[in-house]
C-alpha positions, -999 to 999 in steps of 0.1 A, spaced: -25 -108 245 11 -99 243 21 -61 229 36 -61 199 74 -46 201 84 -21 171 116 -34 158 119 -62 182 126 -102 175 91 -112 162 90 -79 142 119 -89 126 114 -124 120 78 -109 103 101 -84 77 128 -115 72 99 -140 62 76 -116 47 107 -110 22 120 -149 17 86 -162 11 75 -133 -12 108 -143 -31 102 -182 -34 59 -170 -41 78 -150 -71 98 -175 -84 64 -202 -86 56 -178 -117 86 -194 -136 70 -226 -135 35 -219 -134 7 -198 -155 15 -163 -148 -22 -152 -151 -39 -177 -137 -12 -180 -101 -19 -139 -101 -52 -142 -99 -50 -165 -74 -30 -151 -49 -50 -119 -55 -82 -138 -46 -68 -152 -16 -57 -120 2 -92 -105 -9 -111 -136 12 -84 -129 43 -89 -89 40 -124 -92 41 -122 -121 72 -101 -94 85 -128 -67 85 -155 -88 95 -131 -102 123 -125 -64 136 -158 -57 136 -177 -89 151 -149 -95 172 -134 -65 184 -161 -45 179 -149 -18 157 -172 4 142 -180 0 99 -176 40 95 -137 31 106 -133 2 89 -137 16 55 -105 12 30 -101 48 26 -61 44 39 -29 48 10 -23 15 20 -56 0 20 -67 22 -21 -32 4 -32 -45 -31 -20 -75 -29 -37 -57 -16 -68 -32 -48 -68 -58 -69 -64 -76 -53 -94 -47 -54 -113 -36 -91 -104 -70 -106 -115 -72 -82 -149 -35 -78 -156 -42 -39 -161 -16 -23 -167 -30 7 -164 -36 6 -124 2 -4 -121 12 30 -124 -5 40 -91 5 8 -76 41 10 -83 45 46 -65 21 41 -38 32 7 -30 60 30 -10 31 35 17 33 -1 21 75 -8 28 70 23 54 37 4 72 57 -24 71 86 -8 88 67 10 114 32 -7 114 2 1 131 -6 -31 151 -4 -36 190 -10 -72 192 21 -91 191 12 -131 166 -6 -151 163 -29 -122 164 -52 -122 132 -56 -87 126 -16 -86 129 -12 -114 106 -38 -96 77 -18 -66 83 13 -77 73 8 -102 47 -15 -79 29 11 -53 36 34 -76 19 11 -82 -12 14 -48 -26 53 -51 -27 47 -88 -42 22 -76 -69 43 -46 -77 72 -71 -86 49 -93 -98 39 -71 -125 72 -60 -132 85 -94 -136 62 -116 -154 36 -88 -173 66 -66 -181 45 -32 -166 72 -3 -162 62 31 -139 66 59 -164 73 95 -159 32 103 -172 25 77 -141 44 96 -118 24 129 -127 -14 106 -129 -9 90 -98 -1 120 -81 -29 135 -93 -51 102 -87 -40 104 -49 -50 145 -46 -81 136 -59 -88 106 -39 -78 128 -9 -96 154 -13 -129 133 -17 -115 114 15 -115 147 31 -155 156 25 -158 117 39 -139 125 71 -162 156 76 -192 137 71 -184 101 94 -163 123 124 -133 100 110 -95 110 101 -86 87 65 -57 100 51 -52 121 80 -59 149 56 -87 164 81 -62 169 110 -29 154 125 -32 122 140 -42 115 175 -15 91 182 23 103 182 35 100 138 61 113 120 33 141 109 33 151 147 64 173 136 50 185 105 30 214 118 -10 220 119 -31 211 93 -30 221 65 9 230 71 16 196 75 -2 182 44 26 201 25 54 188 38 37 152 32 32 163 -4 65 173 -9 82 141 8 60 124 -15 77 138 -49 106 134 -41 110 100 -27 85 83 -58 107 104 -83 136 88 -65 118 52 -70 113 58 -107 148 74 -114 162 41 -120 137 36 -148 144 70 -164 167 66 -190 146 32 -202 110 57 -208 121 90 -213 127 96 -247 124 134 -256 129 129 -296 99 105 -297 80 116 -268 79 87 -250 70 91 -215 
């Protein structure tokens, strides 16, 4: 089994493919039910996430208590996939500003098998299905993030960690890493101790999904009306 190499051919042939056939996927909805293609791809990344899991653990013998979706990454795939089969739009809010987990997985992943690896392939092209769902939504149901998103999903994720965190201390696990700094070398190896390091995390975050919904600004803010 061949390593995979951060930033080297095959990763870059994944980011360059994962991008031209999430663009041609996009442009099916042109042609084709927008609900019913939605659903669809929704219910086929559920069936290859959940081969995935069982694959881990059958195969490679991971443990259940570590294969529980308690990642960003992991609570926004199950919230595209929620929203893609019920259209909520709702659940886009979270989606939209956590789906920025998912473009910085996909630019540093955490994989060590180099294709046709399974795991490595789930990982990526789930990976890629947030981004595709987000822009799916956007597209073709019309959903826009909104400044009272930006506030709720930040909110949503404090929550969800800090439930995460009472998890952690109960299974010996690390989701989130909100229990303590990774074991393997992350950009949260320079952030301090915990729970120093959390803050910077939760600053970074501000900033960079107000920077993702700045765009949209001027379109939902509205101060006379109140329209967020």
């Amino acid at each position: 089994m061949e390593k995979f190499v951060l930033f080297g051919t095959q990763h870059l042939i994944i980011l360059i493919s994962g991008i031209v056939i999430s663009m041609i996927l996009l442009m099916f909805g042109v042609f084709i039910d927008k609900k019913h293609f939605a659903r669809f791809t929704a219910l086929i990344i559920l069936i290859i996430k959940i081969v995935e899991l069982c694959y881990r653990h059958i195969i490679n013998g991971e443990q259940i208590t570590h294969l529980l979706p308690l990642h960003l990454c992991n609570i926004a795939l199950i919230f595209v996939i929620i929203m893609m089969m019920t259209g909520s739009k709702l659940l886009f809010q979270p989606c939209f500003y956590w789906s920025l987990g998912a473009v910085f997985a996909l630019v540093t992943p955490d994989v060590t098998a180099s294709l046709p690896n399974f795991v490595t392939f789930s990982f990526f092209i789930t990976h890629f299905y947030i981004l595709f769902g987000v822009v799916y939504a956007y597209l073709y149901f019309g959903y826009r993030p909104t400044l009272l998103g930006y506030f709720s999903s930040f909110v949503a994720l404090n929550v969800i960690c800090l439930i995460v965190y009472f998890i952690n201390l109960e299974l010996g696990t690390n989701y989130l890493f909100v229990n303590r700094v990774p074991d393997f070398t992350s950009p949260l190896s320079y952030f301090g101790q915990w729970p120093y390091y959390i803050i910077v995390v939760e600053l970074i975050y501000i900033i960079l999904t107000y920077l993702i919904y700045f765009p949209f600004r001027a379109k939902n803010v509205k101060f006379g009306t109140a329209r967020f």
